[in-house]
C-alpha positions in Angstrom: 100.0 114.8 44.9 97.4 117.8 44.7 93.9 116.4 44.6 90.3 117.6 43.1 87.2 116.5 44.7 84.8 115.2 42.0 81.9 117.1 41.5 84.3 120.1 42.9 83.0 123.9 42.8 84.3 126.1 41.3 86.2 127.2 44.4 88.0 124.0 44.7 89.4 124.6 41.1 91.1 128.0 42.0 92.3 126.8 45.2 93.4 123.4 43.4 95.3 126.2 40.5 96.6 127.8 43.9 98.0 124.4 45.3 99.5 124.0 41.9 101.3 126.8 41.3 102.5 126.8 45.0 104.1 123.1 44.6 105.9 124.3 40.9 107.1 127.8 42.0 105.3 130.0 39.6 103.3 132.6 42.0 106.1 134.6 41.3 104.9 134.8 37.9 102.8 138.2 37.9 99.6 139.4 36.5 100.7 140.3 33.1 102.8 137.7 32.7 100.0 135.2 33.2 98.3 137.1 30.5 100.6 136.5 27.8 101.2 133.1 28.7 97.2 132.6 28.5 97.6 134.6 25.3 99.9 132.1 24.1 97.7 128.8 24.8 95.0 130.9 23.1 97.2 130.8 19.8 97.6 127.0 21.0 93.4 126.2 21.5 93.3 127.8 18.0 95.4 125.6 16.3 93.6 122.8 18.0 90.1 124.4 16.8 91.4 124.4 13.0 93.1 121.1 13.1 90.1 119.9 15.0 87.9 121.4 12.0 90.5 119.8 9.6 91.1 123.4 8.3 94.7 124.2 7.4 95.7 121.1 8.8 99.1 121.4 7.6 98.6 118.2 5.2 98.4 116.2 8.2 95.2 115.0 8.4 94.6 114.6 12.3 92.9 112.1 13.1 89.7 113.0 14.8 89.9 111.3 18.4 93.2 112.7 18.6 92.4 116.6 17.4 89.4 116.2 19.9 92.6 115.3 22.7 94.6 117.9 21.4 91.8 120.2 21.6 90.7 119.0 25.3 93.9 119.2 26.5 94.7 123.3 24.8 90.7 123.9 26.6 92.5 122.9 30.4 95.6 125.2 30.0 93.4 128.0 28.7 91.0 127.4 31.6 94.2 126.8 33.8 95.3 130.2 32.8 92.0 131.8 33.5 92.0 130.3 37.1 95.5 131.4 38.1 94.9 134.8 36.7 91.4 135.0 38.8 93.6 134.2 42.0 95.9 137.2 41.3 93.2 139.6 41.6 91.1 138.0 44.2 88.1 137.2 41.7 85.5 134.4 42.9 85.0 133.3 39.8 81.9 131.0 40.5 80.0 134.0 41.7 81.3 136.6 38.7 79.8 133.8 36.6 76.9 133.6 38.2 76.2 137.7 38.3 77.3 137.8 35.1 75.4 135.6 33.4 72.4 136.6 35.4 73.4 140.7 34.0 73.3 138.6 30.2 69.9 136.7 31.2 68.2 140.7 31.0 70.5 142.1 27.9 69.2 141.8 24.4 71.7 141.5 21.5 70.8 142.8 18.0 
């Protein structure tokens, strides 16, 4: 069983993605592959957004604790995703957060 330290960085999250995708087989799975499969859960967090939002619900009516599960869980195989494909191309994606965010800090948006 692959474990992840609580209160992990961000570090521990790819290299816990890694550990994952070792154990199941699916580094074999390339770069653009992993894009349309993140693609997909996109389409998937979507769903969960509207149903979540109790638009087009599809006459269901889902009940909120459970759109906010269905939600949570579509968020962690986005972010899931988002790790793996971060691994394939060697991004740290703690510190291309933290540049980032520090580039947005100076930007203005109109």
């Amino acid at each position: 069983m692959i474990k992840l330290p609580e209160n992990a960085a961000m570090k521990d999250y790819q290299r816990y993605i890694h550990e994952l995708e070792t154990m199941h087989g699916w580094l074999k799975v390339d770069l653009v592959h992993n894009c349309f499969l993140m693609g997909e859960e996109m389409g998937e967090l979507f769903k969960a957004v509207r149903r979540y939002n109790k638009l087009f619900d599809e006459g269901q009516g889902t009940p909120t604790e459970q759109a906010r599960a269905n939600l949570a869980e579509e968020l962690v195989d986005v972010f899931n995703y988002l790790l793996a494909i971060s691994n394939r191309v060697g991004v740290d994606l703690e510190q291309a957060f933290r540049e980032k965010n520090e580039r947005n800090q100076q930007r203005t948006w109109s």
